[in-house]
Gaussian input, Z-matrix of N, CA and C with variables (Angstrom, degrees):
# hf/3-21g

backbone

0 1
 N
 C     1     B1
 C     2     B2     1     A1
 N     3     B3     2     A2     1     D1
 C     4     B4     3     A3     2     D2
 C     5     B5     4     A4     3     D3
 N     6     B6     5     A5     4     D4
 C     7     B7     6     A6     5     D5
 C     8     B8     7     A7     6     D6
 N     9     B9     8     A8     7     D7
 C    10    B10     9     A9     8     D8
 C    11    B11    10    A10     9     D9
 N    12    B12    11    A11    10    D10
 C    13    B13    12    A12    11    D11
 C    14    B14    13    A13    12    D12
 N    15    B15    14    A14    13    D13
 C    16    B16    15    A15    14    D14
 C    17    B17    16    A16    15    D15
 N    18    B18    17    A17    16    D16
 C    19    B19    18    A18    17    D17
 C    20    B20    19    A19    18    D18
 N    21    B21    20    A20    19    D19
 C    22    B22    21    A21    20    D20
 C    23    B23    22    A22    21    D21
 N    24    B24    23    A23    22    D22
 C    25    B25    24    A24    23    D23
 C    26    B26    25    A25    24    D24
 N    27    B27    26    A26    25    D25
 C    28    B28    27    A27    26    D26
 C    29    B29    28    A28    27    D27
 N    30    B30    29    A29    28    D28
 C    31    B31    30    A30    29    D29
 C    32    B32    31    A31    30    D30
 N    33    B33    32    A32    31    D31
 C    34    B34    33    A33    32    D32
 C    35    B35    34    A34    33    D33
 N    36    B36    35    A35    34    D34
 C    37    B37    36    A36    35    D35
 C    38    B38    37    A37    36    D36
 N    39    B39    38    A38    37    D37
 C    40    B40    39    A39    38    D38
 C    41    B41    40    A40    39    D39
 N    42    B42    41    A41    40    D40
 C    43    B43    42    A42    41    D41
 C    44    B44    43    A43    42    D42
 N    45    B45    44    A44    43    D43
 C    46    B46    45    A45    44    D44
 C    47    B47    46    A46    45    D45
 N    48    B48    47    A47    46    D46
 C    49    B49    48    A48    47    D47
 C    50    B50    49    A49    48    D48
 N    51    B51    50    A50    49    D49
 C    52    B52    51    A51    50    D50
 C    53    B53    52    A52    51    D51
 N    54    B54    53    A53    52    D52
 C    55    B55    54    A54    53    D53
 C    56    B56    55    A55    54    D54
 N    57    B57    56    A56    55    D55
 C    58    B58    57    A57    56    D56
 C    59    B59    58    A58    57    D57
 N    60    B60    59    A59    58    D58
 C    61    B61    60    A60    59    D59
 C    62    B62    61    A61    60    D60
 N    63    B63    62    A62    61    D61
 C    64    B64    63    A63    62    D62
 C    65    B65    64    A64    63    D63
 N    66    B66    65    A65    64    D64
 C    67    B67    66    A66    65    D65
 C    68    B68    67    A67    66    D66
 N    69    B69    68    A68    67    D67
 C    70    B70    69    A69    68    D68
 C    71    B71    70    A70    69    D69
 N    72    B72    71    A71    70    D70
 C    73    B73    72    A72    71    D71
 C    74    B74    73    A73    72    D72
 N    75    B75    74    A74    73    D73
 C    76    B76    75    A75    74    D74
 C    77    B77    76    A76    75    D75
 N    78    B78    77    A77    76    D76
 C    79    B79    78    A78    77    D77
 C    80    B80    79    A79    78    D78
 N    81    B81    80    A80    79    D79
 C    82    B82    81    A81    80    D80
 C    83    B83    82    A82    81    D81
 N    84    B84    83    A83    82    D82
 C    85    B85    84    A84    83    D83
 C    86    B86    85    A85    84    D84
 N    87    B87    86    A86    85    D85
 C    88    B88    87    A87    86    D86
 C    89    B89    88    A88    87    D87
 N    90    B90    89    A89    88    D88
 C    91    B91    90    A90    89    D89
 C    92    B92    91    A91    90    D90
 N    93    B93    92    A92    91    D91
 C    94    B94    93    A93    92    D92
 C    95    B95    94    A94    93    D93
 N    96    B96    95    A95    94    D94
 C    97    B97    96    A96    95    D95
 C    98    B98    97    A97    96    D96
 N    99    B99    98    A98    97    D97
 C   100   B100    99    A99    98    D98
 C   101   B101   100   A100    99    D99
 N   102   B102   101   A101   100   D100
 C   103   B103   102   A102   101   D101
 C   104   B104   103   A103   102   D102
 N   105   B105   104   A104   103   D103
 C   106   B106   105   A105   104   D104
 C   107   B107   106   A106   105   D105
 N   108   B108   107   A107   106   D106
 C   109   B109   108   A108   107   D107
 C   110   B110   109   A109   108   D108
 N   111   B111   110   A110   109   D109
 C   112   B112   111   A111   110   D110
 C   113   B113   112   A112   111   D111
 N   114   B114   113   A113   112   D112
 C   115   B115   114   A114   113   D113
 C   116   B116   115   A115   114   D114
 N   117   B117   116   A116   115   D115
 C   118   B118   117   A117   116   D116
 C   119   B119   118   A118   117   D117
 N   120   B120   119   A119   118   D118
 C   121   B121   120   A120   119   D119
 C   122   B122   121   A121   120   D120
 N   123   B123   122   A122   121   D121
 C   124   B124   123   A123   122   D122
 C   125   B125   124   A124   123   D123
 N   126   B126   125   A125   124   D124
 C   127   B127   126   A126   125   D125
 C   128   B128   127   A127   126   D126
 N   129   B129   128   A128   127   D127
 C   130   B130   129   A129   128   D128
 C   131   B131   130   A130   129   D129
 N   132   B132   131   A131   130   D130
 C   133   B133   132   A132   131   D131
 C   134   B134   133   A133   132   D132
 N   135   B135   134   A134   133   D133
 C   136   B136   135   A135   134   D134
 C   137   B137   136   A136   135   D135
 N   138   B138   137   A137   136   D136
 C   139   B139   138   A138   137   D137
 C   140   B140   139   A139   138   D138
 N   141   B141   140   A140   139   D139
 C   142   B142   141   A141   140   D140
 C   143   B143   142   A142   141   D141
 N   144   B144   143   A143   142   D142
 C   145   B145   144   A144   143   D143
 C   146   B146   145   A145   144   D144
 N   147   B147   146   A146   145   D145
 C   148   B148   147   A147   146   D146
 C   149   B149   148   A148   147   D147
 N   150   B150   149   A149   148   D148
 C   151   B151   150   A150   149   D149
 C   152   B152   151   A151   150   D150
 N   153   B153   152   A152   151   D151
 C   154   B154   153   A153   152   D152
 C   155   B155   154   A154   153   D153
 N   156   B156   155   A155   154   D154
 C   157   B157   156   A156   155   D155
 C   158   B158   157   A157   156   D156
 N   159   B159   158   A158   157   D157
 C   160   B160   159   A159   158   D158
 C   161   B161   160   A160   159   D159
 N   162   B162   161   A161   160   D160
 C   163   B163   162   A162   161   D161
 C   164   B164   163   A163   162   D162
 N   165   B165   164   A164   163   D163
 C   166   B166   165   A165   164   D164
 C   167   B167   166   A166   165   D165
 N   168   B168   167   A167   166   D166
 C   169   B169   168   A168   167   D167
 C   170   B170   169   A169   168   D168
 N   171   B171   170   A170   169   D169
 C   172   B172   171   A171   170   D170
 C   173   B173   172   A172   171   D171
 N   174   B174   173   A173   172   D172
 C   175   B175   174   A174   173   D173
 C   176   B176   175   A175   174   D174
 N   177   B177   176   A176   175   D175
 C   178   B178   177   A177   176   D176
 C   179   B179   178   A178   177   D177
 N   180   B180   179   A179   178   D178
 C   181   B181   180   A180   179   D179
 C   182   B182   181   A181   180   D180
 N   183   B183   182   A182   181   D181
 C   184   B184   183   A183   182   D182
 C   185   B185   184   A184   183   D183
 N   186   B186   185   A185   184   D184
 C   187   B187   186   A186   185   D185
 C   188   B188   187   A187   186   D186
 N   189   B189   188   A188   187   D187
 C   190   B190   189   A189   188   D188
 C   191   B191   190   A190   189   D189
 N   192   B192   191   A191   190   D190
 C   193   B193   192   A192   191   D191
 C   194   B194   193   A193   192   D192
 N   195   B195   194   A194   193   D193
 C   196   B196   195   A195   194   D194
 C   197   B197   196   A196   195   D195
 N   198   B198   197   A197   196   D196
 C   199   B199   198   A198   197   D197
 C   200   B200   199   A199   198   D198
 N   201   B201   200   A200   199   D199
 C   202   B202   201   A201   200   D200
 C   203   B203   202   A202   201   D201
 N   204   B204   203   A203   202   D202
 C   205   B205   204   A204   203   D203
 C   206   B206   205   A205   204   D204
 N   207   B207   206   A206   205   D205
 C   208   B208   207   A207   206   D206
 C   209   B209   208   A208   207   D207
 N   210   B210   209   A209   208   D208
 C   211   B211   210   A210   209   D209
 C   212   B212   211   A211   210   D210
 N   213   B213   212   A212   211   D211
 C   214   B214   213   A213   212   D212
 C   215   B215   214   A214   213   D213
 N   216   B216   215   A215   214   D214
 C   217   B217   216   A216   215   D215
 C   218   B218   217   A217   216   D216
 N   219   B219   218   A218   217   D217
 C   220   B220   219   A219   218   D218
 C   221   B221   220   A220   219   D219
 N   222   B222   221   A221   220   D220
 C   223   B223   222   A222   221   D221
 C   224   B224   223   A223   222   D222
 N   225   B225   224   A224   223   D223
 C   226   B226   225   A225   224   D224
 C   227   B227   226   A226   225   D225
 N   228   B228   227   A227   226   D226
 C   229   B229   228   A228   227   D227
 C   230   B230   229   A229   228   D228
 N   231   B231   230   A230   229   D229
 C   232   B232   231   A231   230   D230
 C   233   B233   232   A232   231   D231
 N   234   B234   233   A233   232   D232
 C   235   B235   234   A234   233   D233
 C   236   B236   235   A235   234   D234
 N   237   B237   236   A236   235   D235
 C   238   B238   237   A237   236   D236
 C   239   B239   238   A238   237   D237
 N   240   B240   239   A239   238   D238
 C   241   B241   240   A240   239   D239
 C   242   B242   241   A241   240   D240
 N   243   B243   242   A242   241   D241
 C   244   B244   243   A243   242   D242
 C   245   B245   244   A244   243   D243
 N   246   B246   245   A245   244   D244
 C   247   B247   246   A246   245   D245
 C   248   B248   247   A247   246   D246
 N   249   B249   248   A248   247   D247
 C   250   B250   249   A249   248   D248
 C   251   B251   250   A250   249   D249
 N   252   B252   251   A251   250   D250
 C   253   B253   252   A252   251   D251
 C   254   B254   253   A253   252   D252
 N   255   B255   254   A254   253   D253
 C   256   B256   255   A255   254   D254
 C   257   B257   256   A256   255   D255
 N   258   B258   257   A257   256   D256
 C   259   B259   258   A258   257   D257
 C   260   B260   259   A259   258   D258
 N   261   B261   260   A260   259   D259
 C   262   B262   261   A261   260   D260
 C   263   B263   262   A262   261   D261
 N   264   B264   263   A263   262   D262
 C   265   B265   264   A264   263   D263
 C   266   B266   265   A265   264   D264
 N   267   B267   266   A266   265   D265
 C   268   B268   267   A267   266   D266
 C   269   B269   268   A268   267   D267

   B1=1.4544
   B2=1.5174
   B3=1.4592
   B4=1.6563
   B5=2.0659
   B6=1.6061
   B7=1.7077
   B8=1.3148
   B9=1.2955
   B10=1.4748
   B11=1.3308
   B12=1.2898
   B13=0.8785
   B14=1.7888
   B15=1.1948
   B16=1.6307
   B17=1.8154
   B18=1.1958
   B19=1.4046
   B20=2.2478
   B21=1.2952
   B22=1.5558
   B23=1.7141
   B24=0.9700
   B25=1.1676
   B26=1.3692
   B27=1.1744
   B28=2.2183
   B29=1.3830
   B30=1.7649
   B31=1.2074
   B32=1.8164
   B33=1.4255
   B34=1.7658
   B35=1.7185
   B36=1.2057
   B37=1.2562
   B38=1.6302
   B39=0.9542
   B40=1.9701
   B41=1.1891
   B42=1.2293
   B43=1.3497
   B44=1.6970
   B45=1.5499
   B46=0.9993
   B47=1.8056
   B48=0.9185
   B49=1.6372
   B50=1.3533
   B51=1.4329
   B52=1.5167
   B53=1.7377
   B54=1.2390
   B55=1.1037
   B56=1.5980
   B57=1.5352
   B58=1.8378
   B59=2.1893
   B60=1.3416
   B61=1.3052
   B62=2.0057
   B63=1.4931
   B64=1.7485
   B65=1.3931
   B66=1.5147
   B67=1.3482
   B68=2.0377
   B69=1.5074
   B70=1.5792
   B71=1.8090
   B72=0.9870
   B73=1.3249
   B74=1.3552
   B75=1.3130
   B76=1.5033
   B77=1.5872
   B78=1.3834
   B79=1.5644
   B80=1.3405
   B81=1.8945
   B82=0.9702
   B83=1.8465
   B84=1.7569
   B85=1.5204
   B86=1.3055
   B87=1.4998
   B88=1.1374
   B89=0.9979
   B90=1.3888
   B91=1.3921
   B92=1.6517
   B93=1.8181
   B94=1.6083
   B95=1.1209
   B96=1.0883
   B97=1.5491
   B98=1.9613
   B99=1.5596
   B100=1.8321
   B101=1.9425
   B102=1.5800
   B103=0.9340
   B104=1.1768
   B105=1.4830
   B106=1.3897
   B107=1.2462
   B108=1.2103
   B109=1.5507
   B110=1.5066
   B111=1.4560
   B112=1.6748
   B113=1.6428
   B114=1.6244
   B115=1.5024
   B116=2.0355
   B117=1.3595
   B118=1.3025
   B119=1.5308
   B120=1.6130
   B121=1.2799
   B122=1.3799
   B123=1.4885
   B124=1.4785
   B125=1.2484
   B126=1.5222
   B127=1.5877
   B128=1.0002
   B129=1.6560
   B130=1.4696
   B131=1.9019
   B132=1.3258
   B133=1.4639
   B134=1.3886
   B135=1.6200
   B136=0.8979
   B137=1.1707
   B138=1.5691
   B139=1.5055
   B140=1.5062
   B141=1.0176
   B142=1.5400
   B143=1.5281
   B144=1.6151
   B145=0.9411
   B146=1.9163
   B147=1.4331
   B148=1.8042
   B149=1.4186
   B150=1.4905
   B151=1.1888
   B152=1.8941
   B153=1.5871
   B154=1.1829
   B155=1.2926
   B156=1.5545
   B157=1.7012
   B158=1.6584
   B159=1.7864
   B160=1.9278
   B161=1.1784
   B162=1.5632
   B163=1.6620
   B164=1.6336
   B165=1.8567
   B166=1.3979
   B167=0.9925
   B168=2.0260
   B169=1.1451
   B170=1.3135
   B171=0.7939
   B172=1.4924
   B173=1.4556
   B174=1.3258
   B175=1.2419
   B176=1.0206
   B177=1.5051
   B178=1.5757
   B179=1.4169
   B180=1.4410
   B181=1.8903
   B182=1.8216
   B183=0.9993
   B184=1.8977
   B185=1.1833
   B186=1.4019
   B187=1.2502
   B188=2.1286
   B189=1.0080
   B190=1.4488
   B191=1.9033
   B192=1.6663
   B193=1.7491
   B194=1.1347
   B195=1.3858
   B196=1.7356
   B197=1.8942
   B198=1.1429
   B199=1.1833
   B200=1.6019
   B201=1.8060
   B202=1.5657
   B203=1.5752
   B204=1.4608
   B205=1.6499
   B206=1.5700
   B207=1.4966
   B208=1.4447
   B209=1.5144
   B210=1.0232
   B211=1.6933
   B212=1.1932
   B213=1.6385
   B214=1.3704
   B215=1.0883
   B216=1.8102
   B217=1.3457
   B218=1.6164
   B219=1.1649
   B220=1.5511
   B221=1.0629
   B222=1.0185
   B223=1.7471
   B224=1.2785
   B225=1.5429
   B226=1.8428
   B227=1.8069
   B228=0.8732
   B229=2.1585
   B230=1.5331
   B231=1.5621
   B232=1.4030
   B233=1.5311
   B234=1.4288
   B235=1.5452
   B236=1.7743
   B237=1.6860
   B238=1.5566
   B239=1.3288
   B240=1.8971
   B241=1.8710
   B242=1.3956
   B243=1.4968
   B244=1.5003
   B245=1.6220
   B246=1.5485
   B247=1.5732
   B248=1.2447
   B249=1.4555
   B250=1.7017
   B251=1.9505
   B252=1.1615
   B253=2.0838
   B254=1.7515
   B255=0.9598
   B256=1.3081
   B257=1.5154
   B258=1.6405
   B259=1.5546
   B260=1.4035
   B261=1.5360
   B262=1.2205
   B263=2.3157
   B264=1.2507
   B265=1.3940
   B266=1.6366
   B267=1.5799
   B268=1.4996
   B269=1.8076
   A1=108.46
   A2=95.51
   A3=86.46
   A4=100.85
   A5=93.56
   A6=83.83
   A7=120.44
   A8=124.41
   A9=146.65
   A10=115.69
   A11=143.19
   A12=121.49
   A13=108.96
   A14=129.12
   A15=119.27
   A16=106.95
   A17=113.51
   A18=90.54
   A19=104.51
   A20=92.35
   A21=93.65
   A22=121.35
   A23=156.99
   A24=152.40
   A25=127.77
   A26=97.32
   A27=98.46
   A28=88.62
   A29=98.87
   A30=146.16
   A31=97.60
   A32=90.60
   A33=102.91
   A34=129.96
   A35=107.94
   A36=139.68
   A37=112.30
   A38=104.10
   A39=107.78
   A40=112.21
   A41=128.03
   A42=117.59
   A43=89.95
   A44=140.07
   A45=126.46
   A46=159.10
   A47=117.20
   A48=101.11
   A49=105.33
   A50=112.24
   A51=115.40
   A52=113.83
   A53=126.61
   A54=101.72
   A55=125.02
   A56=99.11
   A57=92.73
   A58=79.18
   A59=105.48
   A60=134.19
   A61=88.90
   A62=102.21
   A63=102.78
   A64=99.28
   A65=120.89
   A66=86.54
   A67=144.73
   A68=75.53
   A69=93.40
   A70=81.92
   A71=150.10
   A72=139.21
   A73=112.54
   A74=117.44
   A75=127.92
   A76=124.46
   A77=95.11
   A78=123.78
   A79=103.26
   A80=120.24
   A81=101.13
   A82=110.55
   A83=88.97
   A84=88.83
   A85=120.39
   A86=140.16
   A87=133.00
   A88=136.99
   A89=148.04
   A90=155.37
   A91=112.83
   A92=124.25
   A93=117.24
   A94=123.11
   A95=101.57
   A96=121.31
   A97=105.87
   A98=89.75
   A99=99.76
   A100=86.70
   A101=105.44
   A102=126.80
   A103=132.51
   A104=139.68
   A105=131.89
   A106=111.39
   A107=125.18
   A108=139.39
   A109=112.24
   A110=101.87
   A111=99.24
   A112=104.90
   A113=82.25
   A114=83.35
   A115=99.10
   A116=91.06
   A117=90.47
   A118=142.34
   A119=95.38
   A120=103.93
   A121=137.78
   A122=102.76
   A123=116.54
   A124=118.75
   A125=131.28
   A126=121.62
   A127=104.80
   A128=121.55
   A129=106.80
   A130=95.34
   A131=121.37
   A132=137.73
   A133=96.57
   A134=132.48
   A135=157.12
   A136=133.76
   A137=123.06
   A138=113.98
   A139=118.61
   A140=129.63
   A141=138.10
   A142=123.35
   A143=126.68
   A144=123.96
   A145=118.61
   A146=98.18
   A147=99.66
   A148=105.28
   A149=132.04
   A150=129.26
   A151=95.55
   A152=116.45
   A153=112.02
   A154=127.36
   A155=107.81
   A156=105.36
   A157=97.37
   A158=64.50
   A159=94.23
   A160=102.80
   A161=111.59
   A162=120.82
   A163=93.51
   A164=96.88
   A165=100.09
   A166=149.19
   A167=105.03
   A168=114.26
   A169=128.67
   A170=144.12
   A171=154.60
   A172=106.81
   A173=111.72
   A174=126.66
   A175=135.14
   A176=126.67
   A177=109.88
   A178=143.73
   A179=100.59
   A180=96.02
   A181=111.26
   A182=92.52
   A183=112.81
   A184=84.40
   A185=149.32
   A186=144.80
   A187=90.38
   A188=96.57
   A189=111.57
   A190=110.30
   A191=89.00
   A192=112.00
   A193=102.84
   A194=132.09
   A195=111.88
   A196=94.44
   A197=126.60
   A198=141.18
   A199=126.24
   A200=89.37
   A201=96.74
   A202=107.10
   A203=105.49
   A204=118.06
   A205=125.72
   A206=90.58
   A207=117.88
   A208=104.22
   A209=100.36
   A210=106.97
   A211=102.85
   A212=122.43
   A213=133.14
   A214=126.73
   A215=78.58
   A216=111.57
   A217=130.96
   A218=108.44
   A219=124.72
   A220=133.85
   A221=127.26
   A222=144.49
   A223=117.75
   A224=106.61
   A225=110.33
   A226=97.50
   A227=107.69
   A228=110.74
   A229=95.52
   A230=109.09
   A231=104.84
   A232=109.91
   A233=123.72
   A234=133.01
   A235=106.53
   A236=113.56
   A237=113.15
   A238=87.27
   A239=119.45
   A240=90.93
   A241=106.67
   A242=115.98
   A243=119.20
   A244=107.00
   A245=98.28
   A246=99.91
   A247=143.12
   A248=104.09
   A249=129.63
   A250=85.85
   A251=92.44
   A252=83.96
   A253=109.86
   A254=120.65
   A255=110.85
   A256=117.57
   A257=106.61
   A258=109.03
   A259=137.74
   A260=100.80
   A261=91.72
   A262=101.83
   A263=111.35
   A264=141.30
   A265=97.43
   A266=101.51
   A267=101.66
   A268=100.89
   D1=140.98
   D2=-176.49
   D3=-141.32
   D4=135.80
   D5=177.51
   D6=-128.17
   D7=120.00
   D8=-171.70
   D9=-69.85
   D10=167.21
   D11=162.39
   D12=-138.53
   D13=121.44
   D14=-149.66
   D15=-129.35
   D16=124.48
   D17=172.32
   D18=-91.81
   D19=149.47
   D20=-179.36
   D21=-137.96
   D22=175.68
   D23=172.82
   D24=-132.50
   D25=116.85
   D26=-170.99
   D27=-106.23
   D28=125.54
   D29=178.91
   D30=-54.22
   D31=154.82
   D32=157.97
   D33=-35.21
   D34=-42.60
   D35=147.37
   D36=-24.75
   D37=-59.11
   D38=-150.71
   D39=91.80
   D40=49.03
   D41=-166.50
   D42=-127.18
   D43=126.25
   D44=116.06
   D45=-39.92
   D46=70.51
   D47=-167.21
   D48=-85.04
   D49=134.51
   D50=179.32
   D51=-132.09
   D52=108.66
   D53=171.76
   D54=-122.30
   D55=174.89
   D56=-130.03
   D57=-111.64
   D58=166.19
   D59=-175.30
   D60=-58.07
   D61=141.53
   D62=-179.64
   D63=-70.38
   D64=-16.43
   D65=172.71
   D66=-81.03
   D67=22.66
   D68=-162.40
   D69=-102.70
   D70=23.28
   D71=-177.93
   D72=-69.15
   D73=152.53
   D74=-163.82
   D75=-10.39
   D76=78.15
   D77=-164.26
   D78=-145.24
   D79=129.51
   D80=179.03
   D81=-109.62
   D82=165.10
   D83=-171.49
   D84=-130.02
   D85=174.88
   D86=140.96
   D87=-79.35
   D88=109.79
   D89=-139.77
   D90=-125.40
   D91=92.99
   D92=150.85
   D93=-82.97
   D94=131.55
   D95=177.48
   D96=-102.29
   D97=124.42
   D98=178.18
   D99=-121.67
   D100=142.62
   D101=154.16
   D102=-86.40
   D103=98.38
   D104=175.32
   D105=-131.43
   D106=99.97
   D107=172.23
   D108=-55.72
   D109=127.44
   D110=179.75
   D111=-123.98
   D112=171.16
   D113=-162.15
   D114=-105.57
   D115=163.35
   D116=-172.46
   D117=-22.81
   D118=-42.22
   D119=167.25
   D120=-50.25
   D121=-52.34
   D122=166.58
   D123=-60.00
   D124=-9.08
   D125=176.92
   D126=-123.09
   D127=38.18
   D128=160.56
   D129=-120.88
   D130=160.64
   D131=-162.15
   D132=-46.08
   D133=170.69
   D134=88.79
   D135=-16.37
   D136=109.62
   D137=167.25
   D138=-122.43
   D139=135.83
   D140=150.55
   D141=-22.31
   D142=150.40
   D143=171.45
   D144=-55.06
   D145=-12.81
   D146=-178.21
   D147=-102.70
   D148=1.42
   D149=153.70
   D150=117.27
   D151=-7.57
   D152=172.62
   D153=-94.81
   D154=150.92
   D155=-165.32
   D156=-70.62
   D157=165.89
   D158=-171.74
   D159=-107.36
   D160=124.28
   D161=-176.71
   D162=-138.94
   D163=150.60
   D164=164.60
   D165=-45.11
   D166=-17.95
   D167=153.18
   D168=-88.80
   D169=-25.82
   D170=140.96
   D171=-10.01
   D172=-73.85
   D173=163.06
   D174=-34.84
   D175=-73.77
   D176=139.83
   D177=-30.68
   D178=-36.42
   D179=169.81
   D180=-52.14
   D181=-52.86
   D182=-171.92
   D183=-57.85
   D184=-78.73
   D185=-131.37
   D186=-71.21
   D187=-59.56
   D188=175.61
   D189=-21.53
   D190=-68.16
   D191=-179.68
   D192=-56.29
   D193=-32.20
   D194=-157.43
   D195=-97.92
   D196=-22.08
   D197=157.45
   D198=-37.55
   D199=-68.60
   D200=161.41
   D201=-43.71
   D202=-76.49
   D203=-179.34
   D204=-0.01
   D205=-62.20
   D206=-162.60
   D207=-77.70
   D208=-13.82
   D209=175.83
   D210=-75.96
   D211=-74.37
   D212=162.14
   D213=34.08
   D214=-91.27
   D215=-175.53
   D216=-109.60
   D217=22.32
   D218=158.05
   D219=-44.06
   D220=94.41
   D221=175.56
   D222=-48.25
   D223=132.77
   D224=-174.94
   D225=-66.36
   D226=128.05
   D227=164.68
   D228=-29.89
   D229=-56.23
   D230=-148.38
   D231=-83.20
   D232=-4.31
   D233=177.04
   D234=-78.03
   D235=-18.33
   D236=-158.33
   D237=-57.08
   D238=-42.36
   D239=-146.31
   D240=-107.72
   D241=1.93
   D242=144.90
   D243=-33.49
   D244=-73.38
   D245=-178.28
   D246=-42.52
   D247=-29.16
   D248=-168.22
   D249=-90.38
   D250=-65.45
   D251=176.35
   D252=-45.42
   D253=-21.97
   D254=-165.61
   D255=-96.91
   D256=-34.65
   D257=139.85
   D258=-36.49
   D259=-52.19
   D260=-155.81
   D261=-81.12
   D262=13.81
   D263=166.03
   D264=-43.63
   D265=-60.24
   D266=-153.24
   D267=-99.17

C-alpha cells in the first residue's frame, strides 16, 4: 500500500481529474478519497529563500548537495580530540 499525497482541482463541473504516477498504469487499485478544502494560500507555489520555486525535484537536488557536502567534509573520529586539545590551547 502506498499513500500520496496530491493537491487537485474539481472543475465547475464536479469533476475530479487526478492523475496518478506511470507507474500505476493499467493496474487496478483501491482509491480513498479525503476532502480538505484549502484556502488560497496553500494553492499558490512554493518559493525558496532565493525567490525560486520549490519542487520535488528541487528538493532532492539540495538533499542530494548537502549529502555530497557532508561527505566532503567529514571529520576523521580520531582528529575530533586533536581538535578539542587544540582549542582548549587558546
Amino acid at each position: 500500500m502506498e499513500t500520496m499525497k496530491l493537491q487537485a482541482h474539481i472543475g465547475t463541473d464536479g469533476i475530479l481529474q487526478i492523475q496518478m504516477p506511470t507507474d500505476f498504469k493499467d493496474t487496478s487499485v483501491e482509491v480513498v478519497v479525503v476532502l480538505h478544502p484549502l484556502s488560497w494560500e496553500e494553492t499558490q507555489p512554493k518559493s525558496n529563500a532565493w525567490g525560486k520555486l520549490t519542487t520535488k525535484k528541487s528538493i532532492q537536488a539540495a538533499i542530494a548537495k548537502i549529502q555530497q557536502l557532508q561527505q566532503e567534509v567529514a571529520l576523521d573520529k580520531t582528529s575530533i580530540p586533536e581538535m578539542i586539545e587544540e582549542g582548549r590551547r587558546f
